[in-house]
N, C-alpha and C positions, 0 to 999 in steps of 0.2 A: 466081628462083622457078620451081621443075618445075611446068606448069598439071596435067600428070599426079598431081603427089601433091596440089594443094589449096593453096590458103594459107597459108603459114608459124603455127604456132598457139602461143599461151606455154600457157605451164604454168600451172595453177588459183593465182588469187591469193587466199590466207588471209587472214580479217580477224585485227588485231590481238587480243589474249588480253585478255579483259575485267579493268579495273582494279578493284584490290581499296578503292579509293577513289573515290567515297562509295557505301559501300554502300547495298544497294536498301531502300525503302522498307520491306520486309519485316523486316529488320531491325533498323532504327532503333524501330519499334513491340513488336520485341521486348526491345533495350536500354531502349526507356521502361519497359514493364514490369517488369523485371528490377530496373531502378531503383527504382521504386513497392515490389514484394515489399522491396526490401532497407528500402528506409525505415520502412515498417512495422515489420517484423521490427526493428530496431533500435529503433523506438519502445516495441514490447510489453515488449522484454528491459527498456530505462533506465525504462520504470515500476513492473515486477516488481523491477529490483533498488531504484529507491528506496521500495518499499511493506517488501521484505522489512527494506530499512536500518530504515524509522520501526519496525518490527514490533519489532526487534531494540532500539533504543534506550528503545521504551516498556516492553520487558519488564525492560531493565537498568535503568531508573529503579526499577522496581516494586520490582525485587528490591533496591537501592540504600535505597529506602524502609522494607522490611521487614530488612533487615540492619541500620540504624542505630538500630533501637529497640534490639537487643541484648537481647529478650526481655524489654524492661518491658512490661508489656499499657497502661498511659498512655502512654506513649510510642510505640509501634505504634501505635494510636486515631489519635492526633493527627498520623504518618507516614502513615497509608492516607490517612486525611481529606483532609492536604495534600494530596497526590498523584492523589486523585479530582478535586478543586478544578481543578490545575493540567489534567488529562483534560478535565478539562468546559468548560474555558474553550476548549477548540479549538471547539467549536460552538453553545457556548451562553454568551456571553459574561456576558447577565445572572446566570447563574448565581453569581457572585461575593458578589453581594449575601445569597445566599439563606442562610439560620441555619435551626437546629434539627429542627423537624419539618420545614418545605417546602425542605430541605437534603435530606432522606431523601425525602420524596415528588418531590422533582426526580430523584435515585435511580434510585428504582422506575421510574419511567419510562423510562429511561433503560435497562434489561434488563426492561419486563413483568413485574414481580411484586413481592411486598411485602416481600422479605426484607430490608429496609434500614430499613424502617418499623415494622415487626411484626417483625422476626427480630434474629439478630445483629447487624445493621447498626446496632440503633440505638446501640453501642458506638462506632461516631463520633463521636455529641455526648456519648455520657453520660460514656465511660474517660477522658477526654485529661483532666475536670476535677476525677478523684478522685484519692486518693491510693493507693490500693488499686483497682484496678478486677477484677471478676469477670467474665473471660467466653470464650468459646471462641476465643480467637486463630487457631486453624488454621481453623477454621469462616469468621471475618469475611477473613481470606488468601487461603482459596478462592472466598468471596462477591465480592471484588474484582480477583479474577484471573477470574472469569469475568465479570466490568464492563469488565475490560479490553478481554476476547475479543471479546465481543458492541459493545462500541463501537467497535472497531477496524474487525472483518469490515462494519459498517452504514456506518461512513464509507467506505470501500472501497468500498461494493456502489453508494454514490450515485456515487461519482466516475468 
């Protein structure tokens, strides 16, 4: 060693390059996150597509309903009828029981208003038992395709 030049000196020692395992804390709280958005988002989709399914399978029974009367207006009556029945029993099990009038005012309730009791509707109890029945079949079609509407979106809006 020259005392003239100083101490032999090394060269600057580098720390090693930071491992990409286990990432920093920073991280992990953003893959938690990341994780949470996706599970959600996966939850929102599988209950919009199985709302859209029941939407879809209550409108093909309807229509199933109204196709197999083949334009007898007693035979339509007693297709809608069934098929409000089988509707009703998703949340109103007593319903089964109910005949005639408190059949139609269970109904009315059912969409707020009288048209089941007072209107066309009452061609539920009354066509299925004539032989002849009089009455506006596309009217009592639309009156239970908008039973359908309004009881679908209301079981939806609770759930």
């Amino acid at each position: 060693m020259n005392p003239a030049q100083g101490p032999e000196l090394r060269d600057i020692h580098l720390p090693p390059p930071p491992s990409w395992w286990p990432p920093a804390p920073g991280w992990w709280l953003l893959a938690a996150l990341f994780l949470v958005i996706v599970i959600f988002t996966f939850l929102y989709f599988y209950k919009k597509m199985r709302r859209r399914h029941r939407w879809r399978a209550l409108i093909a029974e309807f229509d199933r309903a109204v196709a197999m009367a083949h334009g007898d207006a007693p035979a339509l009556a007693a297709a809608l009828s069934g098929f409000l029945r089988r509707l009703s029993l998703t949340d109103a099990p007593a319903s089964a029981s109910l005949t005639g009038d408190a059949w139609l005012e269970h109904l009315d309730k059912r969409i707020a208003s009288d048209e089941f009791s007072a209107g066309v509707g009452r061609a539920l109890i009354e066509a299925p038992y004539r032989a002849q029945a009089d009455y506006d079949a596309a009217a009592l079609i639309a009156l239970v395709r908008r039973t359908v509407h309004r009881s679908f979106h209301r079981e939806a809006a609770h759930a």
